[in-house]
PADREN-592871 format. One record per atom (N, C-alpha, C): residue number from 1; residue in one letter; atom name; x, y, z. Coordinates in steps of 0.2 Angstrom, whole numbers, always signed. Example, Ala and Ser with C-alpha at 12.3 -4.5 7.8 and 13.67 -1.06 7.14 Angstrom:
BEGIN
+-----+----+----+-------+-------+-------+
:   i : aa : at :     u :     v :     w :
+-----+----+----+-------+-------+-------+
:   1 :  a :  N :   +66 :   -28 :   +39 :
:   1 :  a : CA :   +62 :   -22 :   +39 :
:   1 :  a :  C :   +66 :   -16 :   +39 :
:   2 :  s :  N :   +64 :   -11 :   +35 :
:   2 :  s : CA :   +68 :    -5 :   +36 :
:   2 :  s :  C :   +64 :    +0 :   +39 :
+-----+----+----+-------+-------+-------+
//
This chain:
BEGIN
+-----+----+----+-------+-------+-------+
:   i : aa : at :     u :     v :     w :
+-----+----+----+-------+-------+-------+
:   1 :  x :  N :  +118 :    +2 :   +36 :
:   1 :  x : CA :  +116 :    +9 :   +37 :
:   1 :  x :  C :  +111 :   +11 :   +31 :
:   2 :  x :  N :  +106 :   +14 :   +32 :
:   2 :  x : CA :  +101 :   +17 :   +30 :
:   2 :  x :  C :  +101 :   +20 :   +25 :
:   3 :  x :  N :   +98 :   +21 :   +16 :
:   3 :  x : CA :  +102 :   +28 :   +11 :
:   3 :  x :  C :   +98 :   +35 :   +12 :
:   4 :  x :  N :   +97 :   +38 :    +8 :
:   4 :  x : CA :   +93 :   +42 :    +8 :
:   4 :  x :  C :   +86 :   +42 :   +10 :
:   5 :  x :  N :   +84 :   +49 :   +11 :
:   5 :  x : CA :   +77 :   +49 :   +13 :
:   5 :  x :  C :   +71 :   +48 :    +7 :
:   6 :  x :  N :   +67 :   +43 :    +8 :
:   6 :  x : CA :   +63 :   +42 :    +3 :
:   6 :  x :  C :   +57 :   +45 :    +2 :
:   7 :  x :  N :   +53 :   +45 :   +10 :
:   7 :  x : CA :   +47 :   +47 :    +9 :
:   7 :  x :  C :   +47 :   +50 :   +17 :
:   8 :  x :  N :   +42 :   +57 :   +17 :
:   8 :  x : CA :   +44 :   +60 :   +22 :
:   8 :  x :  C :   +36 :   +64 :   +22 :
:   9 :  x :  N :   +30 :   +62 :   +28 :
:   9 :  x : CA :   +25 :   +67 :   +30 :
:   9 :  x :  C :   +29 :   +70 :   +37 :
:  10 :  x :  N :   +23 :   +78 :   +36 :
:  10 :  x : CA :   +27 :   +83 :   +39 :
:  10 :  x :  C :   +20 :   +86 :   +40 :
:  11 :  x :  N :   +19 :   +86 :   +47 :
:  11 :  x : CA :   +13 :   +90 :   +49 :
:  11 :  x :  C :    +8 :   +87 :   +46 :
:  12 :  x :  N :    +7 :   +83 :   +47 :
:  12 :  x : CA :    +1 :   +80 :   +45 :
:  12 :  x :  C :    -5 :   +78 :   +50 :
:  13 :  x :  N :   -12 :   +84 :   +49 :
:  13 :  x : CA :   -18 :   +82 :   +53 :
:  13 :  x :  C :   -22 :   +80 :   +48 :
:  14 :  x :  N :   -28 :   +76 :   +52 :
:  14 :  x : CA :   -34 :   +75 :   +48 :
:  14 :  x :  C :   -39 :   +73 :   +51 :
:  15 :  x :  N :   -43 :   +76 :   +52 :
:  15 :  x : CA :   -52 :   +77 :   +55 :
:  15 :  x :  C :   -57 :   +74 :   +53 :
:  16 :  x :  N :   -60 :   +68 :   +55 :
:  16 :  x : CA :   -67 :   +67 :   +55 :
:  16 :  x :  C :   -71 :   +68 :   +58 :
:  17 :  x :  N :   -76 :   +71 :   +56 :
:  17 :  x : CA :   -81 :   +76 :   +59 :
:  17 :  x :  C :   -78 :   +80 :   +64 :
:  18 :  x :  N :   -81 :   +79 :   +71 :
:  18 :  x : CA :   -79 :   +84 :   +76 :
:  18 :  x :  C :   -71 :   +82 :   +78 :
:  19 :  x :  N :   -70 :   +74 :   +76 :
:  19 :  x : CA :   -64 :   +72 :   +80 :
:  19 :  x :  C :   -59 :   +71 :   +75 :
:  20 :  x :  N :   -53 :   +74 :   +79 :
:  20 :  x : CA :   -46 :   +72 :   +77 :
:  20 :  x :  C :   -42 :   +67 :   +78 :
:  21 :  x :  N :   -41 :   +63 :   +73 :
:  21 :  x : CA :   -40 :   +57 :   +70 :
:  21 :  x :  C :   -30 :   +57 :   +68 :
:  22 :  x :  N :   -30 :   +63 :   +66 :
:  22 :  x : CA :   -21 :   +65 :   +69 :
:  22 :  x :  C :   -19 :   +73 :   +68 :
:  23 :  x :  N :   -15 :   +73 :   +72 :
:  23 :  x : CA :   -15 :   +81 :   +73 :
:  23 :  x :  C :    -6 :   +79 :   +71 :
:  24 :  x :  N :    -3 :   +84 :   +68 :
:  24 :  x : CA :    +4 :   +87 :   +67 :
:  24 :  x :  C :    +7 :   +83 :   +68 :
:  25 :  x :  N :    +7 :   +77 :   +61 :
:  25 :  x : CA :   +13 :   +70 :   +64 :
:  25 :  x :  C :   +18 :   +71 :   +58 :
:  26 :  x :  N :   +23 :   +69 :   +61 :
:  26 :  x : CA :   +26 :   +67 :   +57 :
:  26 :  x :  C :   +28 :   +60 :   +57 :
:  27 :  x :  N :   +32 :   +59 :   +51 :
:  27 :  x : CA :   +33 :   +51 :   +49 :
:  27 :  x :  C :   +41 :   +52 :   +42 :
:  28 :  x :  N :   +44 :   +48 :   +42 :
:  28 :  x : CA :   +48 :   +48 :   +38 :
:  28 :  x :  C :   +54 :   +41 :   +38 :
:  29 :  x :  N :   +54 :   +39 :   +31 :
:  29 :  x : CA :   +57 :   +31 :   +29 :
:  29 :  x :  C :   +64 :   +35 :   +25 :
:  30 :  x :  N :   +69 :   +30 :   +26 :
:  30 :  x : CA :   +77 :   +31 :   +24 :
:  30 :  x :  C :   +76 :   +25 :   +17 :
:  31 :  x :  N :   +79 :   +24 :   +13 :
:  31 :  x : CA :   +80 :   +19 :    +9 :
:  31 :  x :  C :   +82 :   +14 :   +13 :
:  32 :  x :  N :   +77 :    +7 :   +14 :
:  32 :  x : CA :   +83 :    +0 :   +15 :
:  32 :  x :  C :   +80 :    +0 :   +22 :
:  33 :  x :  N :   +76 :    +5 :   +27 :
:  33 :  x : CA :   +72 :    +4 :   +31 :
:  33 :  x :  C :   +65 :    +2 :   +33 :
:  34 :  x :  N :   +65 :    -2 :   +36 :
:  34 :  x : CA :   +57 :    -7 :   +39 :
:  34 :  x :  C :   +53 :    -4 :   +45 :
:  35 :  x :  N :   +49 :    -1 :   +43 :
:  35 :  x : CA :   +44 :    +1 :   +50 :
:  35 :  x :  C :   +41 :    -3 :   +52 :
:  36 :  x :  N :   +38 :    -3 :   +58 :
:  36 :  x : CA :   +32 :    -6 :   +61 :
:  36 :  x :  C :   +28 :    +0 :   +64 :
:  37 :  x :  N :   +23 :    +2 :   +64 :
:  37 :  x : CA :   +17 :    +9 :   +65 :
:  37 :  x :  C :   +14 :    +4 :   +70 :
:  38 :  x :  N :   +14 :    +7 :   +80 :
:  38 :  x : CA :   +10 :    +2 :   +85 :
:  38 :  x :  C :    +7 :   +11 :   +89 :
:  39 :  x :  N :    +3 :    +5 :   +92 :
:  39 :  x : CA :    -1 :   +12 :   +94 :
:  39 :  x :  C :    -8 :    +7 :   +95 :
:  40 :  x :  N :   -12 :    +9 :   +99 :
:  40 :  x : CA :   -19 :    +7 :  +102 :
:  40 :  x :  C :   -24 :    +9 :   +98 :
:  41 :  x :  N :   -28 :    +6 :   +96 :
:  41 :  x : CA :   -35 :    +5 :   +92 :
:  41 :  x :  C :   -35 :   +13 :   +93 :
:  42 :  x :  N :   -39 :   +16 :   +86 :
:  42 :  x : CA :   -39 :   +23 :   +86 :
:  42 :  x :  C :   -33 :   +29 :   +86 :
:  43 :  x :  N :   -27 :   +25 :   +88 :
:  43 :  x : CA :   -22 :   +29 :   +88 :
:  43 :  x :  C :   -19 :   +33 :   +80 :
:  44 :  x :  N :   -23 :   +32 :   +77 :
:  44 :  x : CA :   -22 :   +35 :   +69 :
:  44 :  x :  C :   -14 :   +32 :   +64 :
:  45 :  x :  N :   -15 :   +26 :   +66 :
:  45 :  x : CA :    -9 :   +21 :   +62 :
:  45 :  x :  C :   -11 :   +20 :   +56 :
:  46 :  x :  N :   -18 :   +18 :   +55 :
:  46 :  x : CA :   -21 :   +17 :   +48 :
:  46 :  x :  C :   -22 :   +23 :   +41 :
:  47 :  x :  N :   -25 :   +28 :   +46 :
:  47 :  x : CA :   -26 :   +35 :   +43 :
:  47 :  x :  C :   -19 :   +35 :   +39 :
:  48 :  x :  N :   -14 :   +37 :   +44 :
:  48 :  x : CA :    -8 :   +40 :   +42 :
:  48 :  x :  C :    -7 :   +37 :   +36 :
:  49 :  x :  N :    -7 :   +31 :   +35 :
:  49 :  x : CA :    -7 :   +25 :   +29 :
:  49 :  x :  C :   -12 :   +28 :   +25 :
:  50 :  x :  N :   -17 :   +28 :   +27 :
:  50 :  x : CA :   -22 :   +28 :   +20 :
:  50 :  x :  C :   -22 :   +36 :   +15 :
:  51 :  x :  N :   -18 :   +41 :   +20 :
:  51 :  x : CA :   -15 :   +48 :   +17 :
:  51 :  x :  C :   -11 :   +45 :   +13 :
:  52 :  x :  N :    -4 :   +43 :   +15 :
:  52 :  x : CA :    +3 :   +40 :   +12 :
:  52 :  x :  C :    -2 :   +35 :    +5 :
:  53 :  x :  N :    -6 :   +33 :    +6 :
:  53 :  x : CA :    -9 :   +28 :    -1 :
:  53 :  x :  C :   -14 :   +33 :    -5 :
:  54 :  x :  N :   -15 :   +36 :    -2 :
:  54 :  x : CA :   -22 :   +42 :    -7 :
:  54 :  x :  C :   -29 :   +42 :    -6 :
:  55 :  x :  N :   -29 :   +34 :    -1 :
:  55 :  x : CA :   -36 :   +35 :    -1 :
:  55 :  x :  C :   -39 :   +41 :    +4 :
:  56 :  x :  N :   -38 :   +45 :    +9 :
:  56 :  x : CA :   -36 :   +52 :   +12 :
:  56 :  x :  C :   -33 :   +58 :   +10 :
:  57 :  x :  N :   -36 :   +62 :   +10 :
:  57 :  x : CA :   -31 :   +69 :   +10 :
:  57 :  x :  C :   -31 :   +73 :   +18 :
:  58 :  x :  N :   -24 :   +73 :   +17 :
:  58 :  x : CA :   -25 :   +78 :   +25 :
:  58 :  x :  C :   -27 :   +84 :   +23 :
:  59 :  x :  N :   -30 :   +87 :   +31 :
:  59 :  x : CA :   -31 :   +92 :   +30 :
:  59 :  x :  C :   -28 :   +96 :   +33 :
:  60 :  x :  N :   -20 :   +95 :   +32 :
:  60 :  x : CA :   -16 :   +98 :   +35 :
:  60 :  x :  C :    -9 :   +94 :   +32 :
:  61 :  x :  N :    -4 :   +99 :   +31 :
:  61 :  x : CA :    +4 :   +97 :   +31 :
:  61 :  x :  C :    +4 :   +93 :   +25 :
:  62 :  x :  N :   +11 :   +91 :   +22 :
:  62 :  x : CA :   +14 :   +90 :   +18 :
:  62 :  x :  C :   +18 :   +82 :   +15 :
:  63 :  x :  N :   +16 :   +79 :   +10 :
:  63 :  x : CA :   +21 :   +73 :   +10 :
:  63 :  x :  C :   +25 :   +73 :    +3 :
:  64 :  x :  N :   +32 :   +72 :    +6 :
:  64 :  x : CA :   +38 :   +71 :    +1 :
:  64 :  x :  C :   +39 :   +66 :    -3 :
:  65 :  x :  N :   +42 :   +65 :    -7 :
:  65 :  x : CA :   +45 :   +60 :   -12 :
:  65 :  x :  C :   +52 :   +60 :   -12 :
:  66 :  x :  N :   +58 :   +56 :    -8 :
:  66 :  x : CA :   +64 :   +58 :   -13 :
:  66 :  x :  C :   +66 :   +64 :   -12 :
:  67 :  x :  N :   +63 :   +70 :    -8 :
:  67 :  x : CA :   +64 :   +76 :    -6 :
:  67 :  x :  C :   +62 :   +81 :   -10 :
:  68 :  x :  N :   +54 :   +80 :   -12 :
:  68 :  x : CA :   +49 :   +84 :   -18 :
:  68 :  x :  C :   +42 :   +84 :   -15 :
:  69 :  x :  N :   +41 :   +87 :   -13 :
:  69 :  x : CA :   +33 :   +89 :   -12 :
:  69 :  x :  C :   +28 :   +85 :   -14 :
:  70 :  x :  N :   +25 :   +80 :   -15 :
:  70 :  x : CA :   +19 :   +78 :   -19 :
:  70 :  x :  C :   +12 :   +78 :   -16 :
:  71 :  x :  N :    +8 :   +77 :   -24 :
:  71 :  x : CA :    +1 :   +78 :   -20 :
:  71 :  x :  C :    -2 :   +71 :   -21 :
:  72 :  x :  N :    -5 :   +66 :   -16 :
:  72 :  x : CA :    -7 :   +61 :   -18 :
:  72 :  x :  C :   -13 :   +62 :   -17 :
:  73 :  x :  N :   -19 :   +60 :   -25 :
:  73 :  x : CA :   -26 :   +62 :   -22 :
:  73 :  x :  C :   -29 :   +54 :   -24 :
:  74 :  x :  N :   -27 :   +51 :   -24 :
:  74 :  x : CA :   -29 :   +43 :   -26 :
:  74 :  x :  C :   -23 :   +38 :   -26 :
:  75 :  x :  N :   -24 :   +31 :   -26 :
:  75 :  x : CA :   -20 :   +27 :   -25 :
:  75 :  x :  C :   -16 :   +26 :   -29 :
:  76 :  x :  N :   -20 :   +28 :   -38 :
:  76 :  x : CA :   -16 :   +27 :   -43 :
:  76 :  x :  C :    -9 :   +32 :   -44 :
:  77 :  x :  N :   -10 :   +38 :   -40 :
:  77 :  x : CA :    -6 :   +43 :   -39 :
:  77 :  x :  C :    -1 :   +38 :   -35 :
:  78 :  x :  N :    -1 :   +37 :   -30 :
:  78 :  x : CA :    +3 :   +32 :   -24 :
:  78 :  x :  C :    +7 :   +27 :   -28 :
:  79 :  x :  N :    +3 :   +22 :   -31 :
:  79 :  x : CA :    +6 :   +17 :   -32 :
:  79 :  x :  C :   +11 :   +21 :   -40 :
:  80 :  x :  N :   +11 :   +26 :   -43 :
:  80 :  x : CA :   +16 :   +28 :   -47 :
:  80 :  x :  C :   +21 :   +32 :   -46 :
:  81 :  x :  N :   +20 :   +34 :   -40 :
:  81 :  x : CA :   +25 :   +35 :   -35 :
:  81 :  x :  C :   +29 :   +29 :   -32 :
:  82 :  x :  N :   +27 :   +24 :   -32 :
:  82 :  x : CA :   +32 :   +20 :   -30 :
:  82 :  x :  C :   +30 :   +17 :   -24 :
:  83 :  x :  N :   +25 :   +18 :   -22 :
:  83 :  x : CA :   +22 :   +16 :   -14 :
:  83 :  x :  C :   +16 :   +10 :   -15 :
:  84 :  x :  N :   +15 :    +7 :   -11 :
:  84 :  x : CA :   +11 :    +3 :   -11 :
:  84 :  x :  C :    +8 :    +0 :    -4 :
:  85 :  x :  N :    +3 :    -1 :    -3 :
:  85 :  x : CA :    +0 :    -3 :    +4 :
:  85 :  x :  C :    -2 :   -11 :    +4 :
:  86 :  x :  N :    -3 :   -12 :    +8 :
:  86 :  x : CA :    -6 :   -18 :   +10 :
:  86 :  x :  C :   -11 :   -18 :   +16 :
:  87 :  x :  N :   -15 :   -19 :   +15 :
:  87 :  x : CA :   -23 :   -15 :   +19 :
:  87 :  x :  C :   -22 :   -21 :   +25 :
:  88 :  x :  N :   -23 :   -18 :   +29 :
:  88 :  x : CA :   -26 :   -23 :   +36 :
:  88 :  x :  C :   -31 :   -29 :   +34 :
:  89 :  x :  N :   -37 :   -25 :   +31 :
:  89 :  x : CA :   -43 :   -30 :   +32 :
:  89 :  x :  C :   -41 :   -34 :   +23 :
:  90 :  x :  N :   -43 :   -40 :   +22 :
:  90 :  x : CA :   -43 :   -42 :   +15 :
:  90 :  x :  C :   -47 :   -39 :   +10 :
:  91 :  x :  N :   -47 :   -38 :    +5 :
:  91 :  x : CA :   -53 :   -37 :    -2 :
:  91 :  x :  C :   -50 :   -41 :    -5 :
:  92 :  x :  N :   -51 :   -47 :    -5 :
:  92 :  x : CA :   -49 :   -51 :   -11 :
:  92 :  x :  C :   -57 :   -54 :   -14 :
:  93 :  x :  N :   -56 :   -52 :   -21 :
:  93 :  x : CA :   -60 :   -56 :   -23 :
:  93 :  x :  C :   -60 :   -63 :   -26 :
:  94 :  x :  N :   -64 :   -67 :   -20 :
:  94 :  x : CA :   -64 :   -73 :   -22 :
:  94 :  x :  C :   -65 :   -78 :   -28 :
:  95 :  x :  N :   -68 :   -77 :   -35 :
:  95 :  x : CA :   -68 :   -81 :   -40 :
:  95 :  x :  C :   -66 :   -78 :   -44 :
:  96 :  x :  N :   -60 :   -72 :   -41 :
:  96 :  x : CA :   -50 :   -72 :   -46 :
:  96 :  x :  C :   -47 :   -75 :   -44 :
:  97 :  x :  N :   -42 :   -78 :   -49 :
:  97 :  x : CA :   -36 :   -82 :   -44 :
:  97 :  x :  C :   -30 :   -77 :   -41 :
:  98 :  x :  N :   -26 :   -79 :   -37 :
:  98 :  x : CA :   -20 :   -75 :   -35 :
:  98 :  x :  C :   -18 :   -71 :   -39 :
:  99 :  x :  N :   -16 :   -70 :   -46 :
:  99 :  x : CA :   -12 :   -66 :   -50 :
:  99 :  x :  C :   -17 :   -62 :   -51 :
: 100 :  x :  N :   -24 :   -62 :   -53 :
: 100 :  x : CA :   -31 :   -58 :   -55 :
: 100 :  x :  C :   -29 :   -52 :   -48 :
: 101 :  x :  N :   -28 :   -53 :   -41 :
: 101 :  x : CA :   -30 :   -50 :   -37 :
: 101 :  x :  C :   -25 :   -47 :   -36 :
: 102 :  x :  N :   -19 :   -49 :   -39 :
: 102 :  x : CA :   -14 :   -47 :   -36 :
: 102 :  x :  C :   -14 :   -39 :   -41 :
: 103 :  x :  N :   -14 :   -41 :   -48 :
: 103 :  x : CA :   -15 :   -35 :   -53 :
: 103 :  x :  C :   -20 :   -32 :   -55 :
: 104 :  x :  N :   -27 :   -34 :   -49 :
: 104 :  x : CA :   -31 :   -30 :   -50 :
: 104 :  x :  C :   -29 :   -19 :   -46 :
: 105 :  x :  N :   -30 :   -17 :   -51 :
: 105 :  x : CA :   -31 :   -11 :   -48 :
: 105 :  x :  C :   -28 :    -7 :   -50 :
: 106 :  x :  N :   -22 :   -10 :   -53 :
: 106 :  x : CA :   -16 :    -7 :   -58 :
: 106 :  x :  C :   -19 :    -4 :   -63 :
: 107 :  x :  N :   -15 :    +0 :   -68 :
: 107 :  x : CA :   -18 :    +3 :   -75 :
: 107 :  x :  C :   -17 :    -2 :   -77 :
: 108 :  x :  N :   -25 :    +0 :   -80 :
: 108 :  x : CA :   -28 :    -3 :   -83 :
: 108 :  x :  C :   -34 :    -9 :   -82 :
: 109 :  x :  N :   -35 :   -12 :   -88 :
: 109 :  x : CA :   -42 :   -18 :   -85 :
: 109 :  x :  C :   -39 :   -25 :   -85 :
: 110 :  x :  N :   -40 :   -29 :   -77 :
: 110 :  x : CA :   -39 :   -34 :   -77 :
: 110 :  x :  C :   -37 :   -37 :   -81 :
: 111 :  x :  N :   -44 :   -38 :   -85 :
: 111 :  x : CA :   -42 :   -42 :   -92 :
: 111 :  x :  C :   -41 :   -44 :   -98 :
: 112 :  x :  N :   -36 :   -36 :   -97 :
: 112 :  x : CA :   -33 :   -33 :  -105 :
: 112 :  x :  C :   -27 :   -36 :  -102 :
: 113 :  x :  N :   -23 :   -31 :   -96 :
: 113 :  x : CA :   -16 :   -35 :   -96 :
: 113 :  x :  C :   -14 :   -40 :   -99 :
: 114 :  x :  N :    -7 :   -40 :   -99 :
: 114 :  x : CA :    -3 :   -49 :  -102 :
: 114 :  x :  C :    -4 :   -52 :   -96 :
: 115 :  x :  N :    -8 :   -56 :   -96 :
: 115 :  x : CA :    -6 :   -62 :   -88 :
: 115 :  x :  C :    +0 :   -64 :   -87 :
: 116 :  x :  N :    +1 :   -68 :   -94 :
: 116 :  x : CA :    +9 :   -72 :   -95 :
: 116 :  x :  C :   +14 :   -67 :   -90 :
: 117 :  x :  N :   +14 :   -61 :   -95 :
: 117 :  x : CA :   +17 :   -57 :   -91 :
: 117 :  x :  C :   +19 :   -56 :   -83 :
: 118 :  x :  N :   +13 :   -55 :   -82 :
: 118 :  x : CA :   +12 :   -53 :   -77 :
: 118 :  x :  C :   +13 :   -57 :   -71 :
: 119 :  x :  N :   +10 :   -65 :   -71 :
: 119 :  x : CA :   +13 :   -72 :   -66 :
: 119 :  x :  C :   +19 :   -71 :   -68 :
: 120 :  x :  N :   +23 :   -70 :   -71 :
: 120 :  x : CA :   +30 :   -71 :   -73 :
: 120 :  x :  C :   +32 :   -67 :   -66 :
: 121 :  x :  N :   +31 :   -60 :   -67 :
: 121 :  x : CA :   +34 :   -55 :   -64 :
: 121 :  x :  C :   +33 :   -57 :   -58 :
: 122 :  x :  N :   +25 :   -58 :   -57 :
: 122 :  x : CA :   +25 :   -58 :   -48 :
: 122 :  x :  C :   +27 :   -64 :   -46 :
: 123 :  x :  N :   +27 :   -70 :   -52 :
: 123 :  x : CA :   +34 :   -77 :   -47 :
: 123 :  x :  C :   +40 :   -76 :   -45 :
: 124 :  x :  N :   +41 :   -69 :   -48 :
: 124 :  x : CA :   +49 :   -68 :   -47 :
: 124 :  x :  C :   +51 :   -65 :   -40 :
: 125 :  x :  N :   +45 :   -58 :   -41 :
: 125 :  x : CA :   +44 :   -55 :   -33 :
: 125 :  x :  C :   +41 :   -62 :   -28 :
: 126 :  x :  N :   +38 :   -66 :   -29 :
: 126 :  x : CA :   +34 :   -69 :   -23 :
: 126 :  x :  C :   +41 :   -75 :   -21 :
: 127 :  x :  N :   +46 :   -76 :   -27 :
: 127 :  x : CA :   +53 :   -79 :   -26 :
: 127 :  x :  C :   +56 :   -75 :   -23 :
: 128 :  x :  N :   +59 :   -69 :   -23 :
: 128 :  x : CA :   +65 :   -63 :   -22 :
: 128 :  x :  C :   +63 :   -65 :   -13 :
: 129 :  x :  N :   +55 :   -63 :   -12 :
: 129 :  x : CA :   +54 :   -62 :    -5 :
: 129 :  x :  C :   +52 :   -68 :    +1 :
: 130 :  x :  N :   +52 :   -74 :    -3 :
: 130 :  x : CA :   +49 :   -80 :    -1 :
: 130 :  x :  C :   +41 :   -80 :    +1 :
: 131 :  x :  N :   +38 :   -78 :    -1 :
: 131 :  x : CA :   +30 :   -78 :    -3 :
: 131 :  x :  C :   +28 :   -81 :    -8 :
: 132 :  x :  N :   +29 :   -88 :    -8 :
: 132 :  x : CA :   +28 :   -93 :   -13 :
: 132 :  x :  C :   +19 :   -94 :   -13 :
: 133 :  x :  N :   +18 :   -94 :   -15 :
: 133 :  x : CA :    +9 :   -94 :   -16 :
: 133 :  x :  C :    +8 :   -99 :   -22 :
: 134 :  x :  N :    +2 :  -102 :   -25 :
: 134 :  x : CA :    -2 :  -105 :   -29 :
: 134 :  x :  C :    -3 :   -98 :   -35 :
: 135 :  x :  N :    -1 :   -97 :   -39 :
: 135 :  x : CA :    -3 :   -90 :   -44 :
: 135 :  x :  C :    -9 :   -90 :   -48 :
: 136 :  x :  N :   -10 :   -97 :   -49 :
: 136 :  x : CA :   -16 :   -99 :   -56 :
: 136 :  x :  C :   -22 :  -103 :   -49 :
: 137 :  x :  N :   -22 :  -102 :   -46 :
: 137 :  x : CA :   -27 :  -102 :   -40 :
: 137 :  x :  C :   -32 :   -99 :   -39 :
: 138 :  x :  N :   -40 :   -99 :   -38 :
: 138 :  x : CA :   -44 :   -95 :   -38 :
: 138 :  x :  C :   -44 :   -94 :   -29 :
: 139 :  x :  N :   -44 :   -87 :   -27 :
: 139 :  x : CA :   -46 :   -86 :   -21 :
: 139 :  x :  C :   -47 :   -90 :   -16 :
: 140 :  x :  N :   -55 :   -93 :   -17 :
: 140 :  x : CA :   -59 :   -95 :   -13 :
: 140 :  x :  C :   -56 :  -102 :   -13 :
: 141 :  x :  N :   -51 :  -104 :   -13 :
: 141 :  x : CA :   -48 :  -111 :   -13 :
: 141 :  x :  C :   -42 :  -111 :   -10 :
: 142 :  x :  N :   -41 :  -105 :    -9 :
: 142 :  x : CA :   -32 :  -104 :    -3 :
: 142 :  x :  C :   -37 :  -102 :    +6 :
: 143 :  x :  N :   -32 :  -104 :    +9 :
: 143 :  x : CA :   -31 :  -104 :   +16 :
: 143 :  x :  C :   -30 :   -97 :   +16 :
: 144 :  x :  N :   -30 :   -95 :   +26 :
: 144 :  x : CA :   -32 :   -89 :   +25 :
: 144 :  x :  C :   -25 :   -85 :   +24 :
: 145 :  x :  N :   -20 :   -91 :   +27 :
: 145 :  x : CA :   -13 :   -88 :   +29 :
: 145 :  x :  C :    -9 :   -87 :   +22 :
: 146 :  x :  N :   -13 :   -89 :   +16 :
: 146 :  x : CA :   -10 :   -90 :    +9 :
: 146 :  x :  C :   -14 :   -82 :    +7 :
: 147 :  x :  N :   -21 :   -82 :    +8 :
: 147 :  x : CA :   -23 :   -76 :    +6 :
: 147 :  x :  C :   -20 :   -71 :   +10 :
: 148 :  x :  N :   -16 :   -71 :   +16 :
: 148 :  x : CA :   -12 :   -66 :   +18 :
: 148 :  x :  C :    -6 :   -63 :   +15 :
: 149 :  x :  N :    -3 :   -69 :   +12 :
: 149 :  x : CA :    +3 :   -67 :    +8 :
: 149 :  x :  C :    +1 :   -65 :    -1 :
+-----+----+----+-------+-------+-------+
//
């Protein structure tokens, strides 16, 4: 069974130019629940993601935390709330290796972080979740289904 409600939009529209791209939707995830967002090219599946991530502001309605109102104006707001996306299309940069790309975007610079650290942590998550990957790998040297994960 499902726990509490984690994350909850509420009336949410958003207009590019003359067209509307989503009109009064809602959306809402329980603890320990899996979505799948289907819908036909254009049907505003992405948008609603990219408001939930920051890279969008509606221009209309409200998204919660945990049951608190938040304002997300960038990703870096998202991602400290606790959210995180995975883009449709790739940006990986190719001559970082996996862990360069995987921590890129985070606070801070690249390559100030601890590495050590930081391979450590995401062999743990790419173990927890069976996404075994190459970490010390440059990009442009993995396959596409590797670059996927």
């Amino acid at each position: 069974m499902a726990g509490e409600l984690i994350v909850e939009l509420m009336g949410v529209s958003k207009r590019f130019g003359g067209g509307r791209a989503l009109d009064d939707v809602d959306f809402a995830a329980r603890k320990g629940e899996i979505h799948g967002l289907l819908g036909e090219n254009g049907a505003g599946k992405s948008t609603l993601m990219k408001i939930l991530y920051g890279l969008y502001s509606p221009d209309e309605g409200t998204v919660k935390m945990n049951g608190e109102e938040i304002h997300i104006s960038s990703p870096f707001d998202s991602i400290r709330s606790g959210i995180g996306m995975v883009h449709q299309v790739s940006t990986l940069v190719p001559e970082f290796t996996a862990v360069e790309n995987v921590i890129m975007g985070t606070d801070g610079d690249t390559y100030s972080l601890p590495l050590d650290r930081e391979r450590t942590r995401i062999g743990e998550l790419s173990d927890k979740f069976g996404l075994l990957f190459p970490l010390d790998t440059k990009v442009v040297e993995l396959s596409a289904g590797i670059k996927q994960k």
